[in-house]
C-alpha positions as CSV (number, residue, x, y, z in Angstrom):
1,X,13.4,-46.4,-3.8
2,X,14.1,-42.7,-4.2
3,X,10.7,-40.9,-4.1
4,X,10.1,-38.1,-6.8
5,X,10.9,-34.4,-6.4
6,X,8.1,-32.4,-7.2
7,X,7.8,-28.2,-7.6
8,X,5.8,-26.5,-9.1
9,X,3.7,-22.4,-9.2
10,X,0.8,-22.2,-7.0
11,X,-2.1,-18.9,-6.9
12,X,-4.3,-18.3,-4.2
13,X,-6.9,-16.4,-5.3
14,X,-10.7,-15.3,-3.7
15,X,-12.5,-11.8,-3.4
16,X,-11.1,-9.4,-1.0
17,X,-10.9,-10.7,3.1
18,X,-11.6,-14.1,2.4
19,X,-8.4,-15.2,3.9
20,X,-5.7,-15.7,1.7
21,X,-3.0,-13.6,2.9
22,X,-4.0,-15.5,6.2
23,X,-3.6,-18.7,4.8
24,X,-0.7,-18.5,3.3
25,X,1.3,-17.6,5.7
26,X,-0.3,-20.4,7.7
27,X,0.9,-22.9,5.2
28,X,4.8,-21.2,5.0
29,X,4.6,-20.6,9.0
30,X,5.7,-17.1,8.8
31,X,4.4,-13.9,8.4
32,X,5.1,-12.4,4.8
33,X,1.8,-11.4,3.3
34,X,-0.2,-8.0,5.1
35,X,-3.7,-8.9,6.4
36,X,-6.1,-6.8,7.0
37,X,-10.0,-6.4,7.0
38,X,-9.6,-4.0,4.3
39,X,-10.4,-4.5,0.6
40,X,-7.2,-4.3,-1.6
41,X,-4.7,-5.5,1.5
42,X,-2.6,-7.5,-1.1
43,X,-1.5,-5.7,-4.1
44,X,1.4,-7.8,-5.4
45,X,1.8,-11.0,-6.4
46,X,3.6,-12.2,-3.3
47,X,5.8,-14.7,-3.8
48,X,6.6,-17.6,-0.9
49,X,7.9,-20.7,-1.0
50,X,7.5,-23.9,0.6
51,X,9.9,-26.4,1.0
52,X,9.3,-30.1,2.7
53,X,10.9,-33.8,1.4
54,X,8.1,-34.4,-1.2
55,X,9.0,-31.2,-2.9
56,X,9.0,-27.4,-3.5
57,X,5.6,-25.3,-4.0
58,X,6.1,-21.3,-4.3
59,X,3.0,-19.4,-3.7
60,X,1.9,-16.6,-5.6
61,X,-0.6,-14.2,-3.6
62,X,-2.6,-12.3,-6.2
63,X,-4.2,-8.9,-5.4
64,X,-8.3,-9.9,-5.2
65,X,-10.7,-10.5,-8.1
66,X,-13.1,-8.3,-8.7
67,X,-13.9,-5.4,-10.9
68,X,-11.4,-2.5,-11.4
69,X,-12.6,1.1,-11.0
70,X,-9.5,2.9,-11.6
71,X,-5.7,2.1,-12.8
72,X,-4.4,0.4,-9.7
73,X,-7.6,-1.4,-10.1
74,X,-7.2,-2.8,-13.4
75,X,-3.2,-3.5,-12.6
76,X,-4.4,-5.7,-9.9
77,X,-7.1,-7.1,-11.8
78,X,-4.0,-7.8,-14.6
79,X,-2.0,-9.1,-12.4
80,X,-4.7,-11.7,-10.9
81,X,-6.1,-13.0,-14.3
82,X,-2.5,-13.3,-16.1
83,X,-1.2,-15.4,-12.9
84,X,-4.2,-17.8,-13.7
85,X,-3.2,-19.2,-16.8
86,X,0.9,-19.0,-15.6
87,X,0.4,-21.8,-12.3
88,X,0.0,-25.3,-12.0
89,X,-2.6,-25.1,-9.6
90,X,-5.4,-22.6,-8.3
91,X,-6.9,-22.7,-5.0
92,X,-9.9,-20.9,-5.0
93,X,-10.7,-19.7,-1.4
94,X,-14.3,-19.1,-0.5
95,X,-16.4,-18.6,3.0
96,X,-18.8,-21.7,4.2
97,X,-21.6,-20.0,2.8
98,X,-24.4,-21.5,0.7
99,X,-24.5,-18.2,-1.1
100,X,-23.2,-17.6,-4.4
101,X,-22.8,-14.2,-4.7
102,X,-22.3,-11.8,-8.0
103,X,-18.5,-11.5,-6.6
104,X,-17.9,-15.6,-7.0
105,X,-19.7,-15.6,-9.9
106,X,-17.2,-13.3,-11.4
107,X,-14.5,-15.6,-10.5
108,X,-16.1,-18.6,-11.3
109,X,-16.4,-17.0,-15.3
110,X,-12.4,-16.9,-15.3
111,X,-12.0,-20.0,-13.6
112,X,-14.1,-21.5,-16.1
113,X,-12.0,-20.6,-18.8
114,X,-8.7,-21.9,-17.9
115,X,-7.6,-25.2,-18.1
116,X,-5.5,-25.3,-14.8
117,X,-6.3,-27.3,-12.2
118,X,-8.6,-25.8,-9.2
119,X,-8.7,-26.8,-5.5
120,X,-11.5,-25.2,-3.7
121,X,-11.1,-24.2,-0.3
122,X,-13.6,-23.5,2.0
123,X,-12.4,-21.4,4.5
124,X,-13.2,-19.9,7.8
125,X,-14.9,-23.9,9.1
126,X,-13.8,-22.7,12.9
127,X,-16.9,-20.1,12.7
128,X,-19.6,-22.4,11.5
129,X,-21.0,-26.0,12.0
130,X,-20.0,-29.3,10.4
131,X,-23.8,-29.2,8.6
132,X,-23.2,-25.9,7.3
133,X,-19.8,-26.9,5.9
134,X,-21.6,-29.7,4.0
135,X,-24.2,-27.5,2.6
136,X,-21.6,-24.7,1.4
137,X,-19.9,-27.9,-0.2
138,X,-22.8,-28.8,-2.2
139,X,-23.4,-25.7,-3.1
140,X,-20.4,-24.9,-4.4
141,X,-19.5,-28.3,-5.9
142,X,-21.0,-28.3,-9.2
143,X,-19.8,-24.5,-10.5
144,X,-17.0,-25.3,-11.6
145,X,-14.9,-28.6,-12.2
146,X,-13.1,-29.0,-9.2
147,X,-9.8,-31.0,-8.6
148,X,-10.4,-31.1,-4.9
149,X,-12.3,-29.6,-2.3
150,X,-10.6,-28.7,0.8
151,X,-12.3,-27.1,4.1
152,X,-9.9,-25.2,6.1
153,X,-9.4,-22.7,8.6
154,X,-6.8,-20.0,7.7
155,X,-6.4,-18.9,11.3
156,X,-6.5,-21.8,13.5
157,X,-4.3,-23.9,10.6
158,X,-6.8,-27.1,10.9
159,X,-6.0,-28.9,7.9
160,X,-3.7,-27.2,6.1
161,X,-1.7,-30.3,5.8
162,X,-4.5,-31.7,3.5
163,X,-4.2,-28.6,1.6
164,X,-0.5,-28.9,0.6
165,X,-1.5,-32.8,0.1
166,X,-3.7,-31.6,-2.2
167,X,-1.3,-29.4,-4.2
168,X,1.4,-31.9,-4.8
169,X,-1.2,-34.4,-6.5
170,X,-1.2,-31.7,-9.5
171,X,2.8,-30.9,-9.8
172,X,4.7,-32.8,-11.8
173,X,8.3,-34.4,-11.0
174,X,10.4,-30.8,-11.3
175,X,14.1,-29.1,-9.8
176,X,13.9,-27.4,-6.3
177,X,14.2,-23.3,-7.7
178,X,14.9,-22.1,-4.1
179,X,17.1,-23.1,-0.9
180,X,15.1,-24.8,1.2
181,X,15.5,-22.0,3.6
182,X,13.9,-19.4,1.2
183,X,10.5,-18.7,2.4
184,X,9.9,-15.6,-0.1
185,X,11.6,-13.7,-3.3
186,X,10.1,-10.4,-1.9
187,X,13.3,-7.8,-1.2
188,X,13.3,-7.2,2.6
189,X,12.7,-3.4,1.3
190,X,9.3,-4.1,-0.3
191,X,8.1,-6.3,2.7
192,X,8.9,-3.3,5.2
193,X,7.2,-1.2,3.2
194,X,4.3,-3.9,3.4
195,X,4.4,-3.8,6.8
196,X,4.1,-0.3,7.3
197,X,1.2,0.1,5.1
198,X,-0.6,-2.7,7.4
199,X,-0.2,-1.2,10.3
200,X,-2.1,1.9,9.0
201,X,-4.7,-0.1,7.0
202,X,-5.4,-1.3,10.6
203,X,-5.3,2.0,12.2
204,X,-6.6,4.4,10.3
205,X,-10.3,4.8,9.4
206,X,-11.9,3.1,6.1
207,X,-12.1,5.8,3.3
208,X,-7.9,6.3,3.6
209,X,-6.6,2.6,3.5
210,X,-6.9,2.8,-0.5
211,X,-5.2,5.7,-0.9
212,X,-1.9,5.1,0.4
213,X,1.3,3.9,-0.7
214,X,4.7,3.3,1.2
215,X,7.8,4.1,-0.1
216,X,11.2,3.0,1.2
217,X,13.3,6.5,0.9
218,X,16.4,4.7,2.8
219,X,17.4,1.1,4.4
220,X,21.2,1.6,6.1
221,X,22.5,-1.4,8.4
222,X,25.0,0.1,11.1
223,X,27.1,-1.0,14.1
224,X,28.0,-4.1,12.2
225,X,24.3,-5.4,11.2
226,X,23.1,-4.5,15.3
227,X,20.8,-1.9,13.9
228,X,19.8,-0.7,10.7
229,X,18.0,2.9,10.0
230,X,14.8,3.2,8.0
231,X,13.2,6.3,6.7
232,X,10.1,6.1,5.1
233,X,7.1,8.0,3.2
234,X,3.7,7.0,3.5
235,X,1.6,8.6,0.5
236,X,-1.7,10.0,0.6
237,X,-4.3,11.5,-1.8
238,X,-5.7,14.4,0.2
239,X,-4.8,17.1,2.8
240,X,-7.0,16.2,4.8
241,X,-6.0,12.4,5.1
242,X,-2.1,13.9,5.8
243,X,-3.8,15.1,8.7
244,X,-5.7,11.8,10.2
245,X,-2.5,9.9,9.4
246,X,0.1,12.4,11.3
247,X,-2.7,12.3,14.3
248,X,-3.1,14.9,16.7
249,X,0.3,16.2,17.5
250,X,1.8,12.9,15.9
251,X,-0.1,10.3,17.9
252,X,-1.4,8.3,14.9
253,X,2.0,8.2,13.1
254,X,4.0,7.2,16.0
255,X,1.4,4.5,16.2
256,X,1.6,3.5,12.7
257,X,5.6,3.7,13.4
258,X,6.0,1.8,16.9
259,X,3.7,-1.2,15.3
260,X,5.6,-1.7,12.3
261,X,9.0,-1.3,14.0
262,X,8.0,-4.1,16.2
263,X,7.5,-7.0,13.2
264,X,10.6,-5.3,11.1
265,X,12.7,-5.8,14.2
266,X,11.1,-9.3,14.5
267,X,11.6,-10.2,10.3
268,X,15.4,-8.5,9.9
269,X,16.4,-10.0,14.0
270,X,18.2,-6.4,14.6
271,X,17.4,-3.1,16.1
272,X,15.3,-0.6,14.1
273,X,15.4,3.3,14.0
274,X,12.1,3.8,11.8
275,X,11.6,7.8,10.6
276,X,7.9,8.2,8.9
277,X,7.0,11.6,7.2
278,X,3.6,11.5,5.2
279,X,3.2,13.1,1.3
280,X,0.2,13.7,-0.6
281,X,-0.1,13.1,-4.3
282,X,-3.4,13.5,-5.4
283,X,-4.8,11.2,-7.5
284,X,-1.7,8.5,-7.6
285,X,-4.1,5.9,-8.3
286,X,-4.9,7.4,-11.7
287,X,-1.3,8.1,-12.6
288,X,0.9,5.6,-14.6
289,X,4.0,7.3,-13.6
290,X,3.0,7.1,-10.1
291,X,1.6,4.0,-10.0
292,X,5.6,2.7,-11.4
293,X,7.3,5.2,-9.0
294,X,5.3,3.1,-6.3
295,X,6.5,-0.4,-7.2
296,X,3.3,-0.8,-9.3
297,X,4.8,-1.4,-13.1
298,X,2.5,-2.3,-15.6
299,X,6.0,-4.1,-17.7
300,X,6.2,-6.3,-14.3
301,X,2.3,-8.2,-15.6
């Protein structure tokens, strides 16, 4: 007997460095989504897709719950809460904790309002003991009415196959909407400007992260798809941040460049010639215009 096909729209969502980005390339087995210690790592909904017999599931990374303090903020925030209602399923990634902070509670009001189906995943089990994953399980069990309860961890990839078990209980029979070769919608433009920006997230010092963008000036393939030459801008809000990203005589910026030219080398399997310069706008954050120029439209919600 022909089993069914099932597909369906999948959101990962959680506050900021709980492991999502992690996660989900864990469960696609290739890096697409940034990580980064940093608050506000993922600002798109980043779409992947996961292909196996049973059926087709494309992810959608939203940007972090929490509360918006200035126009990016609230895009994000947009982008995160519309997503919610859109998917078949929600897993809901939290830390073993026993703690409920004002952060969860935040997302547990949304959750609590939409009628979609929510896995809870407790991540991050490889840093604490079997007792504390019970008592994070019990605390977290009654807040919300679960579908499932999965612990996890997003790094090591223990039981990720019960996650995607999991997520085909809640998708109906459906067509497959991508090759089963496609592992993301993203243009390779925007994930090398992803890629860029988290290499500096991870390099430069904590107050700059937020206020940088990437832009892709120019992507040109030569010698017959051997090599291909990419000039960039990173985009900052200060003079002074120009300066800790360019480094002392260049140092930090051919840092930023060297790491990121490693993975686009790795992703497009061809030589790269990255050139970096660094802009400031002041206050892009605050800007619609800006915030669109920067692959941040508010029409795209």
């Amino acid at each position: 007997m022909k089993h069914t096909y099932k597909s369906g729209f999948v959101t990962l969502i959680g506050r900021p460095n709980v492991g999502k980005s992690t996660l989900m390339n864990q469960l696609i087995g290739q890096k697409i989504a940034i990580t980064s210690s940093k608050p506000q790592t993922t600002r798109n909904r980043i779409q992947t897709v996961y292909t196996c017999e049973e059926g087709q599931i494309i992810f959608l990374d939203t940007p972090g719950i929490n509360k918006a303090k200035n126009k990016l903020g609230d895009y994000m925030l947009n982008v995160a809460e519309r997503t919610l209602k859109e998917v078949d399923a929600i897993l809901w990634l939290v830390e073993p904790t026993t703690f409920i902070g004002a952060g969860e509670r935040y997302i547990i009001e949304k959750l609590n309002k939409v009628k979609t189906p929510v896995i809870l995943i407790i991540n991050k089990i490889d840093t604490v003991t079997e007792e504390e994953i019970v008592k994070s399980i019990v605390a977290y069990k009654d807040v919300c009415n679960f579908a499932e309860i999965v612990p996890v961890s997003a790094m090591t990839g223990k039981n990720k196959e019960e996650v995607i078990s999991s997520i085909f209980k809640y998708l109906d029979e459906g067509p497959q909407y991508y090759d089963e070769d496609t592992i993301t919608d993203q243009p390779e433009r925007q994930i090398v400007a992803e890629l860029i920006r988290e290499k500096a997230l991870r390099l430069l010092s904590q107050e700059i992260p937020h206020g940088i963008a990437v832009v892709i000036d120019s992507m040109k393939e030569r010698n017959g798809g051997r090599l291909v030459d990419i000039d960039a801008t990173i985009i900052c809000e200060r003079d002074s941040h120009k300066g800790i990203i360019i480094g002392k005589q260049g140092s930090m910026l051919k840092k930023i460049g060297s790491q990121a030219r490693t993975e686009m080398e790795n992703l497009l399997d061809m030589k790269v010639n990255l050139k970096l310069w660094v802009k400031v706008k002041k206050n892009w954050r605050d800007s619609d215009f800006l915030l669109k120029n920067y692959g941040y439209d508010k029409k795209e919600i």
